[in-house]
LOTOR-554542 format. One record per atom (N, C-alpha, C, CB): y, x, z; atom name; residue in one letter. Coordinates in Angstrom, 1 decimal, padded with zeros to 4 digits, always signed. Glycine has a CB too. Layout:
<rs>
<r north="Y" east="X" up="Z" atomo="CA" residuo="A"/>
...
</rs>
This chain:
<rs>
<r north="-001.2" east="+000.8" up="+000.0" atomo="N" residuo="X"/>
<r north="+000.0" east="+000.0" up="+000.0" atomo="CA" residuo="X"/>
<r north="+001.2" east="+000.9" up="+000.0" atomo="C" residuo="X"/>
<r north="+000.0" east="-001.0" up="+001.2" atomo="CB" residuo="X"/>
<r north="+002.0" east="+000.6" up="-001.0" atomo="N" residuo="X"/>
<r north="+003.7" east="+001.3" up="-000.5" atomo="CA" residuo="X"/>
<r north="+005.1" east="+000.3" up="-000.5" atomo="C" residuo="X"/>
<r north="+004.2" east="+002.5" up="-001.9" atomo="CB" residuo="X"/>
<r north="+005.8" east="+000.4" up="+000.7" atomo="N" residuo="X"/>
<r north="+007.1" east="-000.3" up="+000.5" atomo="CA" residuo="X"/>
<r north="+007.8" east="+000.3" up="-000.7" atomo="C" residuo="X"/>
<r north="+008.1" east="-000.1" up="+001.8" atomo="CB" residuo="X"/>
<r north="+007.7" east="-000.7" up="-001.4" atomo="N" residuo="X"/>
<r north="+008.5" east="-001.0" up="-002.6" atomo="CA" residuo="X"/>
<r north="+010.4" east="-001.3" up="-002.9" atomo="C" residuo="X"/>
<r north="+007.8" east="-002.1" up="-003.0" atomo="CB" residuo="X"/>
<r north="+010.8" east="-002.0" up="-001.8" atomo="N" residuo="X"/>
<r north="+011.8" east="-002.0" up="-001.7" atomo="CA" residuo="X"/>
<r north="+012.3" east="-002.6" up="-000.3" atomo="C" residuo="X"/>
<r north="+012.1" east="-002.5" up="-002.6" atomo="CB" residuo="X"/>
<r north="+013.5" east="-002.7" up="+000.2" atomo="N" residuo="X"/>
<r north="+013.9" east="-003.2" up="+001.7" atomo="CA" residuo="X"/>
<r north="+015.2" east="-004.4" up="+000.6" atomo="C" residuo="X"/>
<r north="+014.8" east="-001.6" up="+003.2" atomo="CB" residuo="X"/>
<r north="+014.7" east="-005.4" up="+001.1" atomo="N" residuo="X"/>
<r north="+015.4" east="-007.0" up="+001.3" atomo="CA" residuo="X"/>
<r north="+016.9" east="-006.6" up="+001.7" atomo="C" residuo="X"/>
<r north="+014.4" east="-008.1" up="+002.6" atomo="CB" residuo="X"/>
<r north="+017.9" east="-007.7" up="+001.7" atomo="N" residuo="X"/>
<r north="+019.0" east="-007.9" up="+003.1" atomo="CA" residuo="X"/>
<r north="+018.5" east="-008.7" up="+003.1" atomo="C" residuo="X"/>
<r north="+020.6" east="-008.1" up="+003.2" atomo="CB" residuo="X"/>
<r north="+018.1" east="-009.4" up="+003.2" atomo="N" residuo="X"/>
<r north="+017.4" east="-010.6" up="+004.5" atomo="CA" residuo="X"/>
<r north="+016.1" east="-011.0" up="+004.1" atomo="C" residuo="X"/>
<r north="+018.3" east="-012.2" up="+004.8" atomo="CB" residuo="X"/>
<r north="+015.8" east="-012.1" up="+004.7" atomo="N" residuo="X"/>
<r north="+014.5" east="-013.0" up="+004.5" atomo="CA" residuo="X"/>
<r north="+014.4" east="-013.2" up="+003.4" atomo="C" residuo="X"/>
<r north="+014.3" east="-014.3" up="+005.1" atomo="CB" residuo="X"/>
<r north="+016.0" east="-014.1" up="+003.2" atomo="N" residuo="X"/>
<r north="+015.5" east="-015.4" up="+001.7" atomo="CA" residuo="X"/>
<r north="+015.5" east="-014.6" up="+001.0" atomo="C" residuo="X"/>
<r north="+016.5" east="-016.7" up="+001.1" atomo="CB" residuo="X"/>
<r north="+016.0" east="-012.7" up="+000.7" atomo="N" residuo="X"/>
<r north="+015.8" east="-012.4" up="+000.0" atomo="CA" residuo="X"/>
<r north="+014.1" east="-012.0" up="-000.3" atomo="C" residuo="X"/>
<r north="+016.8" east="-011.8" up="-000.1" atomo="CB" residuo="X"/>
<r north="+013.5" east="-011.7" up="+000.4" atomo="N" residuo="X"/>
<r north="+012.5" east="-011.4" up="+000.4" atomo="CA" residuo="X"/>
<r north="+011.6" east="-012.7" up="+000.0" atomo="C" residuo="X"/>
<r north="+012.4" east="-010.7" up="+001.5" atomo="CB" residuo="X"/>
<r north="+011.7" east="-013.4" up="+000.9" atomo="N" residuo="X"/>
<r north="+010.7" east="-014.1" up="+000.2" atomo="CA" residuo="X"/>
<r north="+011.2" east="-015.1" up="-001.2" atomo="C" residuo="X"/>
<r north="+010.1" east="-015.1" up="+001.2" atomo="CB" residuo="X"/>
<r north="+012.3" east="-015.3" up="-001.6" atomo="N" residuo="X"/>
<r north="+012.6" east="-015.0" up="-002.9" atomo="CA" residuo="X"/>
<r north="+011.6" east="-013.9" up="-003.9" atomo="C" residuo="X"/>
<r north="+014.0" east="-014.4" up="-002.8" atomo="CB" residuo="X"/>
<r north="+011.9" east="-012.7" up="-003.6" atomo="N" residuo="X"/>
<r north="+011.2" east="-011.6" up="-004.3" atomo="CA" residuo="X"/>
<r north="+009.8" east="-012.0" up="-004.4" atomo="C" residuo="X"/>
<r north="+011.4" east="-010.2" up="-003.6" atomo="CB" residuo="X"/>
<r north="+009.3" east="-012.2" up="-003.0" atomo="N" residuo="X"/>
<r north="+007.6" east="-012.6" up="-003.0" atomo="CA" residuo="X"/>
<r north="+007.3" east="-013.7" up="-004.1" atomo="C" residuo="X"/>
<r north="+007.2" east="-013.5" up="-001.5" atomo="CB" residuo="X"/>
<r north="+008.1" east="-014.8" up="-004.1" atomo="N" residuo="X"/>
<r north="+007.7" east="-015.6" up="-005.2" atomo="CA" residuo="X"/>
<r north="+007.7" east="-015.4" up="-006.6" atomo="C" residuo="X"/>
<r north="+008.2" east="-016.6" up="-005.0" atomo="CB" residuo="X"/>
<r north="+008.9" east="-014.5" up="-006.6" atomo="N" residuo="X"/>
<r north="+009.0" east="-014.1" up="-008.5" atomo="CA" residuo="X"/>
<r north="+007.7" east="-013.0" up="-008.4" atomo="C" residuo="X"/>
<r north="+011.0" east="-013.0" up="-009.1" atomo="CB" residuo="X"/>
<r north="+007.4" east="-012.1" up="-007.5" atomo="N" residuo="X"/>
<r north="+006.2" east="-011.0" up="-007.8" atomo="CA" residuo="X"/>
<r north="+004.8" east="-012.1" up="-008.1" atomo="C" residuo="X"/>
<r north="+005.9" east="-009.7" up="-006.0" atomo="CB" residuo="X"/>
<r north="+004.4" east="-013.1" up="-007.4" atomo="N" residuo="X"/>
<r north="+003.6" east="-013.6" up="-007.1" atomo="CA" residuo="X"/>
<r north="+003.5" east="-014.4" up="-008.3" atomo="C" residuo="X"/>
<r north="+003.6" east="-014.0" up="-005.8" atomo="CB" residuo="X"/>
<r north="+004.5" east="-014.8" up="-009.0" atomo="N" residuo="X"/>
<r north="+004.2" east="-015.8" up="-010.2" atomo="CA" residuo="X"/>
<r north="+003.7" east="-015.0" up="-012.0" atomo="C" residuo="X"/>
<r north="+005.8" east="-016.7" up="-010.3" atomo="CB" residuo="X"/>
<r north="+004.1" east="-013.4" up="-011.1" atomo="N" residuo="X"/>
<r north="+003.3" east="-012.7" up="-011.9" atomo="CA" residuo="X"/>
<r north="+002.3" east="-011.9" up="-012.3" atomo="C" residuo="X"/>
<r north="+003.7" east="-012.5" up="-012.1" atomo="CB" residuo="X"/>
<r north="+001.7" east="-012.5" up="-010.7" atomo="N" residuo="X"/>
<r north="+000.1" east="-011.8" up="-010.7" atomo="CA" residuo="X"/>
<r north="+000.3" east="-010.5" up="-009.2" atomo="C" residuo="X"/>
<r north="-000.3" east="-010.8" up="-012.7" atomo="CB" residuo="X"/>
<r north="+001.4" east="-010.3" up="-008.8" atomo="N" residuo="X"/>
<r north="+001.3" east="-009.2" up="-007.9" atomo="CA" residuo="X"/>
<r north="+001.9" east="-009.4" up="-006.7" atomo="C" residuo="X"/>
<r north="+001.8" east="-008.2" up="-008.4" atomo="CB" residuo="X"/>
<r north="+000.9" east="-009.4" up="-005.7" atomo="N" residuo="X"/>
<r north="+000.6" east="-009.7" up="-004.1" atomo="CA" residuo="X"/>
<r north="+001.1" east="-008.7" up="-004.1" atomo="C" residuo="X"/>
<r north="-000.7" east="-009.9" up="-003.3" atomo="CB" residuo="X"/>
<r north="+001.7" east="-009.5" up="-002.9" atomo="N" residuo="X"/>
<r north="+003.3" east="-008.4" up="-002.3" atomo="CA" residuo="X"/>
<r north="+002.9" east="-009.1" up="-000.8" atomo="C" residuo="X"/>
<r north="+005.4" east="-009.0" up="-003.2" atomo="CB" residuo="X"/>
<r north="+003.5" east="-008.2" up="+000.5" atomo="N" residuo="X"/>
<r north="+003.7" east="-008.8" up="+001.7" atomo="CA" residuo="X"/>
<r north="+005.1" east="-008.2" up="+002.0" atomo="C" residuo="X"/>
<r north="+002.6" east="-008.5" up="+002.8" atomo="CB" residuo="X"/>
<r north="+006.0" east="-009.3" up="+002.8" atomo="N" residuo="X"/>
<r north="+006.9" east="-008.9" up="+003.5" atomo="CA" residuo="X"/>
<r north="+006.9" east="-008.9" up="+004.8" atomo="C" residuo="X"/>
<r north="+007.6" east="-009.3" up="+003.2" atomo="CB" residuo="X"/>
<r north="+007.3" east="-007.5" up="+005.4" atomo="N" residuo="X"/>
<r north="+006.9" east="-006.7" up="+006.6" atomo="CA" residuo="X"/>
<r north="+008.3" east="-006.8" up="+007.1" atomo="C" residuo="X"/>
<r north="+006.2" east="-005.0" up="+006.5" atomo="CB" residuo="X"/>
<r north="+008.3" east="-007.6" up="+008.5" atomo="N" residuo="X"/>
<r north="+009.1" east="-007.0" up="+009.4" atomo="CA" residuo="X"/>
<r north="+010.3" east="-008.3" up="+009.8" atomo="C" residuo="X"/>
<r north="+009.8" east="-005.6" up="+008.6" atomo="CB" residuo="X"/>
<r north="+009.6" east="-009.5" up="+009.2" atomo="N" residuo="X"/>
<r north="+010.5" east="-010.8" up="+009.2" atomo="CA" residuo="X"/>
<r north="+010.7" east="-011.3" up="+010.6" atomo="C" residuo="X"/>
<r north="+009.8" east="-012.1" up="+008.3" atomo="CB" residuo="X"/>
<r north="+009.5" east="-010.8" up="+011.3" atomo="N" residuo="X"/>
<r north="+009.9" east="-011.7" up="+012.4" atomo="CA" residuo="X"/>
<r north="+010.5" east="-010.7" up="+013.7" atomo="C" residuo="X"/>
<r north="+008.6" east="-012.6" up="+012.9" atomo="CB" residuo="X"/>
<r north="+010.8" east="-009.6" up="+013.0" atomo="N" residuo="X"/>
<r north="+012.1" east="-008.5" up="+013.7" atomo="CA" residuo="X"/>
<r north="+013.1" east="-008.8" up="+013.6" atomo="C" residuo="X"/>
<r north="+012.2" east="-007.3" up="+013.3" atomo="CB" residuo="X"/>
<r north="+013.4" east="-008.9" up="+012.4" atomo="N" residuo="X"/>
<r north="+014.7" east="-009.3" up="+011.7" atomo="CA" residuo="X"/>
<r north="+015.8" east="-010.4" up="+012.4" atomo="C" residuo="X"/>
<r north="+014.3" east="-009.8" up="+010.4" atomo="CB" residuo="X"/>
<r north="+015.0" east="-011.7" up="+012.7" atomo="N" residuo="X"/>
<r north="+015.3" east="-012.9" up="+013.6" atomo="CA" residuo="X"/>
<r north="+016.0" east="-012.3" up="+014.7" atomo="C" residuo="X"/>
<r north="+014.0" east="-013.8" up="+014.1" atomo="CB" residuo="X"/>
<r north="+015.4" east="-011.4" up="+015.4" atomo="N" residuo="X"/>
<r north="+016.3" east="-010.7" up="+016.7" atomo="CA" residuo="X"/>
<r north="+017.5" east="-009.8" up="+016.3" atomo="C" residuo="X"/>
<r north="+015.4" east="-009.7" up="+017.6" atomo="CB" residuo="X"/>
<r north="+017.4" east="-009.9" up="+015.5" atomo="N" residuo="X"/>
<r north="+019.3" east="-009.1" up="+015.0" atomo="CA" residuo="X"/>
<r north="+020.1" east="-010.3" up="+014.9" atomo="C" residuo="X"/>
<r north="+019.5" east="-008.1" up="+013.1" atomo="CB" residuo="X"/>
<r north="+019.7" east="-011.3" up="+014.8" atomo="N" residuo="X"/>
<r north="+020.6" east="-012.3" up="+014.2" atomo="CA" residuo="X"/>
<r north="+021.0" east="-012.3" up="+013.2" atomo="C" residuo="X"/>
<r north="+021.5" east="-012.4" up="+014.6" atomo="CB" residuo="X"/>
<r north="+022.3" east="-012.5" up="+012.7" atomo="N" residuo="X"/>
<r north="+023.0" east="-012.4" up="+011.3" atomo="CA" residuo="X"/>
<r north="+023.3" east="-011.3" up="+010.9" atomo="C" residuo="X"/>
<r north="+024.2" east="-013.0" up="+011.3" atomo="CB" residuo="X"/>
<r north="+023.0" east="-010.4" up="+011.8" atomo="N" residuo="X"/>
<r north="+023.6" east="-008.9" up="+012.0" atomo="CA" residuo="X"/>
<r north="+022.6" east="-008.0" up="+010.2" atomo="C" residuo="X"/>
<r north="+022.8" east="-008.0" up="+014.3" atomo="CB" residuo="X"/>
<r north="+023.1" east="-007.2" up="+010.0" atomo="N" residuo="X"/>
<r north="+022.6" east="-006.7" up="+008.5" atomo="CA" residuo="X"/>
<r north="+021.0" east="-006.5" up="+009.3" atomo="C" residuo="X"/>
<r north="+023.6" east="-004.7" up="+007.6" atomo="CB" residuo="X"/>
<r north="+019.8" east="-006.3" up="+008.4" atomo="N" residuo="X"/>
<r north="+018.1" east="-006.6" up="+008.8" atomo="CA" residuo="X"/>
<r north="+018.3" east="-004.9" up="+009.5" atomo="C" residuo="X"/>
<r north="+016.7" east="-006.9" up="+007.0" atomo="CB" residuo="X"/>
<r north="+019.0" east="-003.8" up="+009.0" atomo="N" residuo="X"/>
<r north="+018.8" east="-002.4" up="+009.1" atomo="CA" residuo="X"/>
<r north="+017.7" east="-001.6" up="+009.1" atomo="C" residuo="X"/>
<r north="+019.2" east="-002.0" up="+009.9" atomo="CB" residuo="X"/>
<r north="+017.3" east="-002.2" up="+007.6" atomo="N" residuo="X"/>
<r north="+015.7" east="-001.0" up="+007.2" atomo="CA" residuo="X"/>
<r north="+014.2" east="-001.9" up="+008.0" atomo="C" residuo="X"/>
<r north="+015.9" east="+001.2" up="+008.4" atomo="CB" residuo="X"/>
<r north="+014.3" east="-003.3" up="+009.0" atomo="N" residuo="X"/>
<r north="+013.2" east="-003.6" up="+009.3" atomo="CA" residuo="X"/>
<r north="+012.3" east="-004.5" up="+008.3" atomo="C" residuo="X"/>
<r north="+013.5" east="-004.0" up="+010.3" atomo="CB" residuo="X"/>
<r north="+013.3" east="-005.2" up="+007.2" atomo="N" residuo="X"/>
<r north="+012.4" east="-005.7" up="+006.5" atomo="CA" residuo="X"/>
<r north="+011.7" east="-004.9" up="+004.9" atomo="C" residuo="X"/>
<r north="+013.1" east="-007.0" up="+006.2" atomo="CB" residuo="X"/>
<r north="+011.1" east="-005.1" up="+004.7" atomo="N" residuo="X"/>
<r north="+010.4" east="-004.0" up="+003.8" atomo="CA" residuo="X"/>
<r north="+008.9" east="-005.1" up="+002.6" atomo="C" residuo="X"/>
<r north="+009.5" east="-002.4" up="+005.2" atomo="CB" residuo="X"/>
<r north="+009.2" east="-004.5" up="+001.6" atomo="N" residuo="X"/>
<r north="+008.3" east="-005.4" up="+000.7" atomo="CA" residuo="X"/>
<r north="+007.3" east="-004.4" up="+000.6" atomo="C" residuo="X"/>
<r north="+009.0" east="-006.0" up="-000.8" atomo="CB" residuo="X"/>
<r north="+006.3" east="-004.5" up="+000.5" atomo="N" residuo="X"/>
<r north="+004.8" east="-004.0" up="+000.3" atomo="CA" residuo="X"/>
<r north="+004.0" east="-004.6" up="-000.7" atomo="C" residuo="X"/>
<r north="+004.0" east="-004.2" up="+001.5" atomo="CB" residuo="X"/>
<r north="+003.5" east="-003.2" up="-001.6" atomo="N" residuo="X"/>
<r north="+002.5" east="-003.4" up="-002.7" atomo="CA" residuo="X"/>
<r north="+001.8" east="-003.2" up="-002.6" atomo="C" residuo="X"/>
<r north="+002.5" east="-003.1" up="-003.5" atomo="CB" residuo="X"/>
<r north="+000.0" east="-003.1" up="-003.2" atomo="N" residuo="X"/>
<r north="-000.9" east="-002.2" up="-003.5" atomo="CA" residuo="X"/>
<r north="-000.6" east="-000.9" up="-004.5" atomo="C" residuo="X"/>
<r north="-002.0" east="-003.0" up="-004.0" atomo="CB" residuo="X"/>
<r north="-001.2" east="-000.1" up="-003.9" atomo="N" residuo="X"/>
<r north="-000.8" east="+001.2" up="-005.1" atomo="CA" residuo="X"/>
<r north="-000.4" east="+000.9" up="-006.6" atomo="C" residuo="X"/>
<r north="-002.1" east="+002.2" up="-005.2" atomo="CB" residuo="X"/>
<r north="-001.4" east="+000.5" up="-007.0" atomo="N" residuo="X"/>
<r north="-001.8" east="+000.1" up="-008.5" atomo="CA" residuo="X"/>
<r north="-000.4" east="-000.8" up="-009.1" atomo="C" residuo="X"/>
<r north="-003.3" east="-000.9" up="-008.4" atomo="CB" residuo="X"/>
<r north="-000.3" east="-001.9" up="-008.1" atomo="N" residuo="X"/>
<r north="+000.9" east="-002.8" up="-008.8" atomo="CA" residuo="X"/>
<r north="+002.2" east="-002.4" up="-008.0" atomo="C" residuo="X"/>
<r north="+000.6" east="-004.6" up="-008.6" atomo="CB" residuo="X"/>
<r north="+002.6" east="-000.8" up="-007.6" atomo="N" residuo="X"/>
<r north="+003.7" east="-000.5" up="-007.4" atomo="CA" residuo="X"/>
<r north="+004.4" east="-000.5" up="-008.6" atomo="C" residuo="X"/>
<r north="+003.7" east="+000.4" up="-006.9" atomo="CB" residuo="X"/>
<r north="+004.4" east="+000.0" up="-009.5" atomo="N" residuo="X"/>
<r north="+005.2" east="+000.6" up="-010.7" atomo="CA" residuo="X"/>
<r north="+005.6" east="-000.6" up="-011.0" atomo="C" residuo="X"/>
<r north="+004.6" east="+001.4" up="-011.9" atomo="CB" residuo="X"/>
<r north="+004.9" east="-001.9" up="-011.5" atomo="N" residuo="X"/>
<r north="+005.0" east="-002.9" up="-012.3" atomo="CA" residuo="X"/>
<r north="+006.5" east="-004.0" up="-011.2" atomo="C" residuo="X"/>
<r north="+003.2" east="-003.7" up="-012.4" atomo="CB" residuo="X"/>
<r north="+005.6" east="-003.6" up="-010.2" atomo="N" residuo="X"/>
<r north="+006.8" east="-004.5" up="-009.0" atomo="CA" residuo="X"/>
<r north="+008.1" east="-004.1" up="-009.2" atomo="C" residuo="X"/>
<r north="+006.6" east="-004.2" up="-007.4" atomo="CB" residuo="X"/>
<r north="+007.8" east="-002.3" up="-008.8" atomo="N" residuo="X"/>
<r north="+009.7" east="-001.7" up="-008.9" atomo="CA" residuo="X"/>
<r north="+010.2" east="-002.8" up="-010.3" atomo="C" residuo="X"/>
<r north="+009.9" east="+000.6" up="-009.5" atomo="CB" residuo="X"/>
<r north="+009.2" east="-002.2" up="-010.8" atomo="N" residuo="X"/>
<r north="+010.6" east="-002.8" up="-012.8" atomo="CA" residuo="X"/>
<r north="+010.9" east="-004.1" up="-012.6" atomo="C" residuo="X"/>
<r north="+009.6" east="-003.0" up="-015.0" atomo="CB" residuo="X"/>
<r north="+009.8" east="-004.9" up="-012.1" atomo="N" residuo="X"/>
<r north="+010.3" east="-006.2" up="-012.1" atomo="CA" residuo="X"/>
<r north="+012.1" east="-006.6" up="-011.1" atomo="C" residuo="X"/>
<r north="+008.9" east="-006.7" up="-011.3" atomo="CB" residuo="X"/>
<r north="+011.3" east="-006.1" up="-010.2" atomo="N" residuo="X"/>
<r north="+013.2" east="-005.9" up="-008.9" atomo="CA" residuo="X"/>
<r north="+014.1" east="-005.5" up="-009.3" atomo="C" residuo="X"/>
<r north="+013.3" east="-004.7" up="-007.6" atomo="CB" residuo="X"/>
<r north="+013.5" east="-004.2" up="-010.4" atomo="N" residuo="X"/>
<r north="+014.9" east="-003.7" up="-010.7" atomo="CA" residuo="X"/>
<r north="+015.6" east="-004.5" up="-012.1" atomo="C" residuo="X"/>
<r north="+014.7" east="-001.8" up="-011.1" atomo="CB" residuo="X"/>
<r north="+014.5" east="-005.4" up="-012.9" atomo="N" residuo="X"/>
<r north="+015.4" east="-006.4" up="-013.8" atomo="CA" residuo="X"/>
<r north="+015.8" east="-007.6" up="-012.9" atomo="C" residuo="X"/>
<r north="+014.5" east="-007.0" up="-015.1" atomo="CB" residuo="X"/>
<r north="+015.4" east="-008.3" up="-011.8" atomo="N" residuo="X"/>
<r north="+016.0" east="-008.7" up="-011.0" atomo="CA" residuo="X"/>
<r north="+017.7" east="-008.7" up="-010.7" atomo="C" residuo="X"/>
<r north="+015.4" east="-008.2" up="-010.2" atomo="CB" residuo="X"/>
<r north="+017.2" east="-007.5" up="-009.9" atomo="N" residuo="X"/>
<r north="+018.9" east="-006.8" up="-009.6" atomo="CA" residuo="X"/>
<r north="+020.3" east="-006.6" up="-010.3" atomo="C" residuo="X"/>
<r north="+018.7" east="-005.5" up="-009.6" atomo="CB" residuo="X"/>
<r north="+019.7" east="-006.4" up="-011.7" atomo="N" residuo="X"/>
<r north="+020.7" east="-006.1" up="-012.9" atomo="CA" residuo="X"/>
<r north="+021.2" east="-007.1" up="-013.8" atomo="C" residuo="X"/>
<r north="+020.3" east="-005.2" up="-013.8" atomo="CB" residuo="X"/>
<r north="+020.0" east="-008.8" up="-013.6" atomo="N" residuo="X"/>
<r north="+020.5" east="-009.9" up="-014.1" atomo="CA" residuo="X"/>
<r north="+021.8" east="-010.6" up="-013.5" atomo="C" residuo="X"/>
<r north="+019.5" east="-010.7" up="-014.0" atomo="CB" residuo="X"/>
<r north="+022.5" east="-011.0" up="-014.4" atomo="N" residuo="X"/>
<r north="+023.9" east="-011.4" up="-014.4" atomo="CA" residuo="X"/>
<r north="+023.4" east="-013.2" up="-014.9" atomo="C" residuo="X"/>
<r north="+025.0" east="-010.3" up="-015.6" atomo="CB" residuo="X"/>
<r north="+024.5" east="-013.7" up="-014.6" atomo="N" residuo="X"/>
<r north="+024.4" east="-015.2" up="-015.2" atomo="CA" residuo="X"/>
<r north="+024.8" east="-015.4" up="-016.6" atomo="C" residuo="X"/>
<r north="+025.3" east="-016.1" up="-014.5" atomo="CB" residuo="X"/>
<r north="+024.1" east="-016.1" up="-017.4" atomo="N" residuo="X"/>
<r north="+024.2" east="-016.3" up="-018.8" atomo="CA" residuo="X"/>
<r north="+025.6" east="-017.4" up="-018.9" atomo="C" residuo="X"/>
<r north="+022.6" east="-017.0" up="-019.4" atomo="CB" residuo="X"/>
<r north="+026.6" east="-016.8" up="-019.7" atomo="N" residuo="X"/>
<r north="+028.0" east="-017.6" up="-019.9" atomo="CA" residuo="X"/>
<r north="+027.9" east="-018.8" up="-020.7" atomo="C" residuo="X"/>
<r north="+029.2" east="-016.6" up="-020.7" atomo="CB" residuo="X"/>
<r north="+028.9" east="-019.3" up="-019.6" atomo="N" residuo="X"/>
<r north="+028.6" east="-020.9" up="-019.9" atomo="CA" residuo="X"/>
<r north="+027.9" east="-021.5" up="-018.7" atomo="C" residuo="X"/>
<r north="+027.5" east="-021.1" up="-021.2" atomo="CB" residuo="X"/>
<r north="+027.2" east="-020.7" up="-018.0" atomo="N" residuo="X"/>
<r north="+026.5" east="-021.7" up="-017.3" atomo="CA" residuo="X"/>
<r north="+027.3" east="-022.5" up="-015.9" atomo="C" residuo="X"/>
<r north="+025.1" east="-021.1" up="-017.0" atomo="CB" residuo="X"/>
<r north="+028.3" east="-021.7" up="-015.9" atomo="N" residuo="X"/>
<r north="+029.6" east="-022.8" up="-014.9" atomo="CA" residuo="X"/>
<r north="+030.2" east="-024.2" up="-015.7" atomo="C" residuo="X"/>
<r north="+031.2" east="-021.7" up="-014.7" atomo="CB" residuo="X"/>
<r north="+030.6" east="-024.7" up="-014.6" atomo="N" residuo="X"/>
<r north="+031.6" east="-025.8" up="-015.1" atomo="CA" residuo="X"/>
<r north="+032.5" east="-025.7" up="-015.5" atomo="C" residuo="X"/>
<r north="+031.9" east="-026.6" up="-014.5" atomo="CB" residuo="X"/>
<r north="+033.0" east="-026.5" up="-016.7" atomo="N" residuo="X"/>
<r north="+034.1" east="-026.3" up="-016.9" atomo="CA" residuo="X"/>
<r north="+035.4" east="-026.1" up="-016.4" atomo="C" residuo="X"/>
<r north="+034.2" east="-026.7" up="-017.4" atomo="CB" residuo="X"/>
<r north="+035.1" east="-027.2" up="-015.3" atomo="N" residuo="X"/>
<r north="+036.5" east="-026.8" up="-014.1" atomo="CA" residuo="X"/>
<r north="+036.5" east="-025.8" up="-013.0" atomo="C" residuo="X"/>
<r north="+036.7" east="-028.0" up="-013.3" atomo="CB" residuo="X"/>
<r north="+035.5" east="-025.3" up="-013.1" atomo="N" residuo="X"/>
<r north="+035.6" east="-023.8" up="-012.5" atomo="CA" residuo="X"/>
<r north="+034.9" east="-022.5" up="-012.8" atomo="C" residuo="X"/>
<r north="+035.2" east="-023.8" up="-011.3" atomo="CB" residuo="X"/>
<r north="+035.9" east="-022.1" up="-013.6" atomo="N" residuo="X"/>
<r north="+035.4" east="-020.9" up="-014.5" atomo="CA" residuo="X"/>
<r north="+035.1" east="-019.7" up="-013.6" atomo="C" residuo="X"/>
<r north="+036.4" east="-020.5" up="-015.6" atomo="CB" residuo="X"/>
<r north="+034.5" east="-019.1" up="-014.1" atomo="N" residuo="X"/>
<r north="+033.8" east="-017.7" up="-013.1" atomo="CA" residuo="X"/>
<r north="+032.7" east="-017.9" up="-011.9" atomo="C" residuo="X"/>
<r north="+035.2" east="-016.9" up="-012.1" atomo="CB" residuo="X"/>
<r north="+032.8" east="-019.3" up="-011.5" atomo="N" residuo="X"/>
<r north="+032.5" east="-019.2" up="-010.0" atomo="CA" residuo="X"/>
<r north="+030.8" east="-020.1" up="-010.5" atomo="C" residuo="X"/>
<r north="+033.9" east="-020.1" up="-008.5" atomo="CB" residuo="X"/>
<r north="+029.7" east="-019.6" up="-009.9" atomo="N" residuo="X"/>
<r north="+028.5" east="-019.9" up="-010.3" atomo="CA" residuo="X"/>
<r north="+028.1" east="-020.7" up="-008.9" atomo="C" residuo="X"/>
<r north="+027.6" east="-018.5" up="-010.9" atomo="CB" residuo="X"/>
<r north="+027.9" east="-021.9" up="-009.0" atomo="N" residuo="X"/>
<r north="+027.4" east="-022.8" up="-008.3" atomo="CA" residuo="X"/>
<r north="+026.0" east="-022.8" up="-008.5" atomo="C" residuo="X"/>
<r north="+028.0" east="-024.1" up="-008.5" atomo="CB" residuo="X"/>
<r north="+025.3" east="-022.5" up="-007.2" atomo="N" residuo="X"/>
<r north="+023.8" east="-022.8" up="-007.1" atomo="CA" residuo="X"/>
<r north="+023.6" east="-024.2" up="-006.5" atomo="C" residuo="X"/>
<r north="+023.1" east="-021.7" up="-006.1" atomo="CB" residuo="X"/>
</rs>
């Protein structure tokens, strides 16, 4: 197993878990229920995503197209331009 990457928080992580997982690669996230005792406060290195050896490489690329996606233009409203409503 190798930590593959450290989350800022939960939702990000288990976010991540579900995009890895819909592509075939079991992932665990280590350290969630540390995290809760910081509060709001930044996680600081306790949460951590975990691979099997084999589907490290595939994971990183995946995170790292993750990371570098931007929102496709247009997809705001017209009455508020720039600002991307989830």
């Amino acid at each position: 197993m190798q930590r593959i990457y450290e989350p800022q928080d939960v939702m990000e992580g288990e976010l991540l878990l579900g995009m890895l997982a819909s592509e075939g690669i079991a992932a665990y996230l280590t350290g969630q229920h540390l995290a809760g005792a910081a509060g709001d406060l930044p996680a600081l290195s306790l949460l951590g995503l975990m691979v099997d050896d084999d589907q490290a490489h595939s994971a990183r690329e995946l995170i790292a197209a993750y990371n570098a996606a931007s929102p496709l233009p247009g997809d705001e409203p017209d009455n508020i331009q720039g600002t991307l409503l989830c």
